[in-house]
C-alpha positions as CSV (number, residue, x, y, z in Angstrom):
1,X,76.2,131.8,94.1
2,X,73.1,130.3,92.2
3,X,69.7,130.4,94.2
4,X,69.6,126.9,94.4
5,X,72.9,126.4,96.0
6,X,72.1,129.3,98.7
7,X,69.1,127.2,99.5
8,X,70.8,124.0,100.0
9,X,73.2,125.0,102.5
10,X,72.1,124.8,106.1
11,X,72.4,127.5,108.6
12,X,74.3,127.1,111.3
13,X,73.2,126.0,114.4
14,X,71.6,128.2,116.8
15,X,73.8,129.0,120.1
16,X,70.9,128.4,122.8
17,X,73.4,128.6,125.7
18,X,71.9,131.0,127.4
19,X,68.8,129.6,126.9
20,X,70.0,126.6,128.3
21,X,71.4,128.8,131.2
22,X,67.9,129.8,132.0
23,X,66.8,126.3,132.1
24,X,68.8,125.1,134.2
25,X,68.6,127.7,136.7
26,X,64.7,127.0,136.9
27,X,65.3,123.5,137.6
28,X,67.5,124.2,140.2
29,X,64.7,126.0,141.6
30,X,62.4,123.1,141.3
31,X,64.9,120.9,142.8
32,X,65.5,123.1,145.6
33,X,61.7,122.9,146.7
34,X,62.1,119.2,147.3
35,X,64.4,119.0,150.2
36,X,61.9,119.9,152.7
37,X,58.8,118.4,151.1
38,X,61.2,115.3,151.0
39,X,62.3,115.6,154.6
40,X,58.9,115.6,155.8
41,X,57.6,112.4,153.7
42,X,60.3,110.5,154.6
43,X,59.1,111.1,158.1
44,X,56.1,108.7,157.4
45,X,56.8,106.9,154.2
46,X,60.3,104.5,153.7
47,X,62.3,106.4,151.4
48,X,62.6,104.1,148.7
49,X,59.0,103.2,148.8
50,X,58.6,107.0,148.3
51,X,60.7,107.1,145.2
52,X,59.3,103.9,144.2
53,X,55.9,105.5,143.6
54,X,57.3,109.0,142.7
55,X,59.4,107.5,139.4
56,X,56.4,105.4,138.8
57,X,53.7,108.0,138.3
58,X,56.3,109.9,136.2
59,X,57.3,106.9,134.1
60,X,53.7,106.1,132.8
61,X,52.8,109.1,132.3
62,X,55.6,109.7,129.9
63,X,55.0,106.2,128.3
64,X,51.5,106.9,127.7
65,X,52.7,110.6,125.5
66,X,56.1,109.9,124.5
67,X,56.1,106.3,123.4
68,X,56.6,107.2,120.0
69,X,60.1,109.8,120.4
70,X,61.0,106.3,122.8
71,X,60.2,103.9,119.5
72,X,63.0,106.0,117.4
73,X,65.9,105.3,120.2
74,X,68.6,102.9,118.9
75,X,70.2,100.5,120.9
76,X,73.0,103.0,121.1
77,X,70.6,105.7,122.8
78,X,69.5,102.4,124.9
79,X,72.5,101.9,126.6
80,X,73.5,105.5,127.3
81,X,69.9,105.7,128.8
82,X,70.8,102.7,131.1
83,X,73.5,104.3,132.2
84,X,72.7,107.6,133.0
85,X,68.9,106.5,134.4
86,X,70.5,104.3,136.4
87,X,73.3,106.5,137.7
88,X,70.5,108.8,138.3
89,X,68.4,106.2,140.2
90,X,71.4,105.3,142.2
91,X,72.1,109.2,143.6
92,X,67.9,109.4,144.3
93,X,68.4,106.8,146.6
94,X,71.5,107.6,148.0
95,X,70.6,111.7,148.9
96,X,66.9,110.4,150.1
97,X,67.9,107.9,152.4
98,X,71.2,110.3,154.0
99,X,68.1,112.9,154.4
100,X,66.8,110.3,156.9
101,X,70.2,110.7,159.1
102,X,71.4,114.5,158.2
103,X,69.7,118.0,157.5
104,X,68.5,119.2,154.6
105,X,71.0,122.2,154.5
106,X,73.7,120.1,155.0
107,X,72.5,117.6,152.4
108,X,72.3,120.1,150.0
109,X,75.3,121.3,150.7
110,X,77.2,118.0,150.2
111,X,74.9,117.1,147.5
112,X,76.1,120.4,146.2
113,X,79.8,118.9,145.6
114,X,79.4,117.6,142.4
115,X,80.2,120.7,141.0
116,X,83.3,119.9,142.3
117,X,83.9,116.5,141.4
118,X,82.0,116.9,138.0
119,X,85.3,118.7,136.4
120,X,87.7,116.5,138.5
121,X,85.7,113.4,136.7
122,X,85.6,115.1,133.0
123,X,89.6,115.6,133.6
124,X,90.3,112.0,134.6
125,X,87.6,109.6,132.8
126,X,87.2,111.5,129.7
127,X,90.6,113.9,129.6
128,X,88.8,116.8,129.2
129,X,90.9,120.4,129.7
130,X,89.1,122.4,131.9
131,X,90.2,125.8,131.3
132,X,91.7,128.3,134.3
133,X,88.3,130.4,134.5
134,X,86.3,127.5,135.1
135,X,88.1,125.8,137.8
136,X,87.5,129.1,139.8
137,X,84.0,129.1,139.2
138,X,84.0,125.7,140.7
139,X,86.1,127.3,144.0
140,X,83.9,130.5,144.6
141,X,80.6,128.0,144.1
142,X,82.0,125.7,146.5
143,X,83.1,128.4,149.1
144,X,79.5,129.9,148.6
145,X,77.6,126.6,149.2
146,X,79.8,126.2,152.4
147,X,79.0,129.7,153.6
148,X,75.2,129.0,152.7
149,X,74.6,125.8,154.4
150,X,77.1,125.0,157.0
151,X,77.2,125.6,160.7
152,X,79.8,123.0,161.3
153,X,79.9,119.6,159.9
154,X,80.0,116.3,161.5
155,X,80.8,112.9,159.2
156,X,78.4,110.4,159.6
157,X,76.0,108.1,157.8
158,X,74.2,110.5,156.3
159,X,76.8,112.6,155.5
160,X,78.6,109.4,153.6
161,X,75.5,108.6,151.7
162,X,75.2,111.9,150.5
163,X,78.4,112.3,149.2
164,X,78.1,109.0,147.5
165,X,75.3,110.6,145.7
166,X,76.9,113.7,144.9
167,X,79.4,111.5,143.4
168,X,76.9,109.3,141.2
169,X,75.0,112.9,140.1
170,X,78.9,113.9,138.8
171,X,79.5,111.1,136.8
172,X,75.6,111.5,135.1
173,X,76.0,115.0,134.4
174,X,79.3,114.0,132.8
175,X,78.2,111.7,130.6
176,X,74.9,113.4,129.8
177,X,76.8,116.4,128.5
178,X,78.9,113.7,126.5
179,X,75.8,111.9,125.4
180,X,73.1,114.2,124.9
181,X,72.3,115.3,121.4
182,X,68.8,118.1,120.6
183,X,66.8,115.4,118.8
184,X,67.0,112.5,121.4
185,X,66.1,114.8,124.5
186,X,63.0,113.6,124.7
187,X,63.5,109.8,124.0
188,X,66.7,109.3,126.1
189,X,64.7,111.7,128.9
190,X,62.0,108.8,129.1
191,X,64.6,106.1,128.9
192,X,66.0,107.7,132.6
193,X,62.5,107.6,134.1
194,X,61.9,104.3,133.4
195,X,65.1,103.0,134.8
196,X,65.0,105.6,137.6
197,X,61.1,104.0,138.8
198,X,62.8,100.6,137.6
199,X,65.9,101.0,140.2
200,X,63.4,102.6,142.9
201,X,60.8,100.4,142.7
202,X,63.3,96.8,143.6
203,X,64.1,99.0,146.4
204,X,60.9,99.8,147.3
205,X,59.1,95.8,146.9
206,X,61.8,94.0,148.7
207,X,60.1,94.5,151.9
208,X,56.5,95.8,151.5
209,X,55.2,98.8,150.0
210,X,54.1,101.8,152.3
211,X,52.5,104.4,150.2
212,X,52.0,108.2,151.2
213,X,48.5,109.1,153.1
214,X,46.5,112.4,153.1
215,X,45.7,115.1,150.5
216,X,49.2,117.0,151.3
217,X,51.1,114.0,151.0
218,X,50.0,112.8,147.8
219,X,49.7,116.6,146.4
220,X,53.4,116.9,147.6
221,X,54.5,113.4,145.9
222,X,52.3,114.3,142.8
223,X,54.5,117.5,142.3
224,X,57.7,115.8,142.6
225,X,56.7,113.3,139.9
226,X,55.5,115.3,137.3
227,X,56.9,119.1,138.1
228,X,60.5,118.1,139.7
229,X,60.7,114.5,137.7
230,X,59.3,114.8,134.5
231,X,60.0,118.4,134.1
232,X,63.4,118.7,135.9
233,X,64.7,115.9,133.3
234,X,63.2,116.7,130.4
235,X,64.9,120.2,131.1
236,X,68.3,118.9,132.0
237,X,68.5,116.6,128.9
238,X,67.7,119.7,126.6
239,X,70.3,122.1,128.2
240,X,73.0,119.6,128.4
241,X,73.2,119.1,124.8
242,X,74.2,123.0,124.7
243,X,76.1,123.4,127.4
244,X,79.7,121.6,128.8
245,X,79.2,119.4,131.7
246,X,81.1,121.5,133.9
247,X,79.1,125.4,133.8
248,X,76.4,123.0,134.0
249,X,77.4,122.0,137.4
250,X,78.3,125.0,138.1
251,X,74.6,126.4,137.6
252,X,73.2,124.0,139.3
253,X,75.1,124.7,142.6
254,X,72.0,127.1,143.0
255,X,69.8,124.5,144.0
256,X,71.1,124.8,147.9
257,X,70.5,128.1,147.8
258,X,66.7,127.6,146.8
259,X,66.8,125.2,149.5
């Protein structure tokens, strides 16, 4: 083969899955150190209000250095951000105000059953084959969640909100695994914010704002925007676009047991 020609063809592309593995994993640890520091605002700030002002912090900050990867989105990568930011919007909500009525362990435990539903979703909506070895990896993460976080389990409010959440967090991993693509991860991660703050902060106005008081509080709310926000889905949008929307939810079920 001529030099030239050698030159001109373009190596494959990298397998970074257990890169993206890694990443994930970390999240989950990030995520996990919110449930408490969540419980606790909550006790003092409305939860939407909370998230309101969270979101926000996180969605001008990333105007401010990423408005130029948010320029090159099409109106393609517009709508999938809709969707996804708001699906993502919708589960914050959902899993901050059942962590008014239910504990944490037990949210993340419900919370945790998207790793569940996430395959039962990719088989339905998108007829997806999930393959034998997978679906028991779902089972033994399930039955390890339960063992992790439950002491019995009474249905109520909370316990309903939650799983409405868990549901909405299945059907955005699912389509971010569908959707997600290396060169957009930044663009389509900003996109999410701003419709996350934008979902959060109707919430939040339609009856007064009550914002968070105190060094700890803010310091808390601070690392939730920019660590466990900003971080958390810049680093899920990366992996997803190496990684099938199922093992992802599979990984994640270690949030709980940071928790």
């Amino acid at each position: 083969m001529p030099a030239a020609s050698a030159r001109s063809t373009p190596d494959p592309a990298p397998d970074r899955t257990g890169w993206a593995t890694v990443v994930l994993v970390a999240l989950t640890a990030v995520w996990g150190s919110t449930f408490f520091l969540i419980r606790d605002l909550v006790r003092t700030v409305p939860s939407a209000d909370f998230l309101g002002v969270r979101f926000t912090i996180a969605a001008l900050i990333m105007a401010a250095v990423f408005r130029r990867q948010v320029a090159a989105l099409d109106r393609t990568d517009v709508r999938r951000g809709l969707v996804v930011g708001g699906l993502y919007g919708g589960a914050q909500l959902l899993q901050t105000v059942g962590l008014e009525h239910t504990s944490a362990s037990v949210s993340g435990f419900i919370t945790g059953m998207y790793v569940v539903l996430t395959p039962v979703f990719s088989a339905l909506l998108l007829r997806e084959r999930i393959s034998g070895p997978a679906w028991g990896a779902v089972a033994l993460a399930t039955g390890g969640l339960a063992l992790l976080s439950l002491n019995g389990l009474s249905v109520g409010r909370g316990e309903l909100l939650t799983l409405g959440c868990a549901a909405m967090y299945a059907v955005q991993i699912m389509m971010l695994g569908r959707w997600s693509v290396p060169e957009k991860v930044i663009g389509l991660s900003c996109l999410q914010v701003f419709v996350i703050a934008a979902c959060c902060d109707v919430a939040a106005l339609s009856d007064g704002l009550t914002l968070p008081s105190g060094f700890g509080q803010w310091s808390a709310l601070l690392y939730m925007a920019i660590v466990a926000g900003i971080g958390a889905l810049l680093g899920q949008t990366w992996a997803q676009a190496h990684l099938s929307a199922t093992r992802a939810a599979i990984v994640m079920t270690l949030e709980p047991v940071f928790a």
